[in-house]
N, C-alpha and C positions, 0 to 999 in steps of 0.2 A: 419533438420530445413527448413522451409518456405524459398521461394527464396522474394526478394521484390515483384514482379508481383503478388505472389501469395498474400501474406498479405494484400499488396494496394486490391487485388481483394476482398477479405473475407471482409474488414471493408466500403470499396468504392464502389457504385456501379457505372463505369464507363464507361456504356454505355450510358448517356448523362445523365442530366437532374440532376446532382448531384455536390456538392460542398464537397471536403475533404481536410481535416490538416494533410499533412504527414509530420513528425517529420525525421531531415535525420542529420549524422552524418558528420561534416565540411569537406566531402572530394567529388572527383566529381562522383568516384564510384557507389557510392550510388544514384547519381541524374542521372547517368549515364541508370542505368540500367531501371530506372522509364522513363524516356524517349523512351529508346529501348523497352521496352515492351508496350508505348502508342504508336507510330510510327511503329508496327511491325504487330499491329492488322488491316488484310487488308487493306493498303495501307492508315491507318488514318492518315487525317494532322492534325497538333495544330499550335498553338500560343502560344511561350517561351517566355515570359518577366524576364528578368534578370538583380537582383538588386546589387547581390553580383559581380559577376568576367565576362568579357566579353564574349560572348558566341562562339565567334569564336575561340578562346582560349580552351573553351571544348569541340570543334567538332570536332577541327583539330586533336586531338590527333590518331585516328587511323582508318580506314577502315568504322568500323560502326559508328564511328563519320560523318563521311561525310555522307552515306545512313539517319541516322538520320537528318542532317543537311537540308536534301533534301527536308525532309518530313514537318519542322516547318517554322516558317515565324518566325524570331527574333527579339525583340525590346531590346535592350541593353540601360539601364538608365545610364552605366557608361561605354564610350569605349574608347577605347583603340587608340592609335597612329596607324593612318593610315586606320581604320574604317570607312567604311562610309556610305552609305542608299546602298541599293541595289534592284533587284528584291524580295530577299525573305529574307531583314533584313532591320532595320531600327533603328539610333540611338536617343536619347533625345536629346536637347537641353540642359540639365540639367535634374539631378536627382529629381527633384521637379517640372519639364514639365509635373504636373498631367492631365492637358488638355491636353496637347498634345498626350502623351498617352492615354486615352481617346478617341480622333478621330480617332488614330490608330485601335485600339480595334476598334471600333465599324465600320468602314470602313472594316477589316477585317473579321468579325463575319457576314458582309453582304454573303460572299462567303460561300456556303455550303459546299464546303470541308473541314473545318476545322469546329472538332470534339471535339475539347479540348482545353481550354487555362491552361497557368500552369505559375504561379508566384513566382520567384524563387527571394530571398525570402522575406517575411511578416512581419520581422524584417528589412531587408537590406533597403525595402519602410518606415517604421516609424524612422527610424537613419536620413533620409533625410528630412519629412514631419509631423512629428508627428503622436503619436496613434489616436489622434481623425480625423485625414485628410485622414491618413492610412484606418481608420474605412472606411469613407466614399467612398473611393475610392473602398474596399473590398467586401461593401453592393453594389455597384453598379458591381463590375465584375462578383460574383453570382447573383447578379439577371437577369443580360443579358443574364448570360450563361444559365440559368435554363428556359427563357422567347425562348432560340433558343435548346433549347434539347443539351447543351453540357456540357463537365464535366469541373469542374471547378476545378484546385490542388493548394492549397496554400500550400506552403516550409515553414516550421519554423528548424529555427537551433535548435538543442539539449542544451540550454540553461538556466540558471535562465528568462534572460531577456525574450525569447521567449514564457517559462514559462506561463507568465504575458499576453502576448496577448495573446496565446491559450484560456488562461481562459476569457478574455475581447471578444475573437471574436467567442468564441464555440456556441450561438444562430446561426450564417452563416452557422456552418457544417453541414452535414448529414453525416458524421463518421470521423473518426480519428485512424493515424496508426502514429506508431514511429517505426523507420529503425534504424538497429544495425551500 
């Protein structure tokens, strides 16, 4: 069987300039491993934006958590007690801070080092904002990314609900991979 890297690789093309729906099963493994293998190729940085579970929380967990952690710049829309901005993280005000994430993003995307934004996940952002605000905000992170040569990974949970967006936001893709 296909390791994730490889799948993401075959239906994604993510050497920039691309925007992908990978479908991942509710655990961190899976998002785990998608991350180490963005952050593993030649020293690439990204930009994690994270809707579901605070992200310090899945970096801390072990050794390549932290190397990983190194390499992303994090915006957490939901954190955690005792979270705060830092050099290479940064929290919302609120999950519905769509501006403000926005000038994040875009303040971030100015620096050529980073190679990838990745939004974790496309569901966790419409629970807070609606699908149509979600849409807009989705249309705008691809097309930045795509206007600066970087790849862009939209998280959908394994779900009915997610379902429903995939199908509502598949015009934005240029491929689509679902993870066991």
């Amino acid at each position: 069987m296909a390791s994730a890297a490889e799948m993401i690789g075959k239906a994604c093309n993510l050497k920039g300039s691309s925007v992908c729906a990978v479908r991942v099963k509710d655990d961190d493994g899976t998002l785990f491993a998608l991350l180490s293998h963005l952050t593993g190729k030649q020293g690439t940085h990204g930009i994690y934006i994270s809707y579901e579970k605070p992200s310090q929380r899945l970096f801390s967990m072990s050794k390549e958590g932290k190397r990983i952690s190194g390499k992303l710049f994090t915006i957490d829309a939901e954190c955690g007690r005792g979270m705060k901005t830092s050099a290479n993280a940064a929290c919302l005000q609120s999950q519905t801070s769509l501006t403000e994430l926005s000038v994040n993003v875009t303040k971030l995307t100015h620096d050529p080092k980073y190679k990838f934004v990745v939004l974790d996940s496309v569901s966790g952002m419409a629970a807070f904002n609606g699908q149509e605000t979600t849409e807009r905000f989705v249309r705008y992170l691809a097309n930045k990314a795509k206007r600066l040569d970087m790849a862009c990974i939209l998280i959908f949970p394994k779900d009915e609900k997610a379902d429903l967006l995939v199908k509502a936001f598949s015009a934005v893709f240029d491929g689509q991979v679902s993870l066991a």
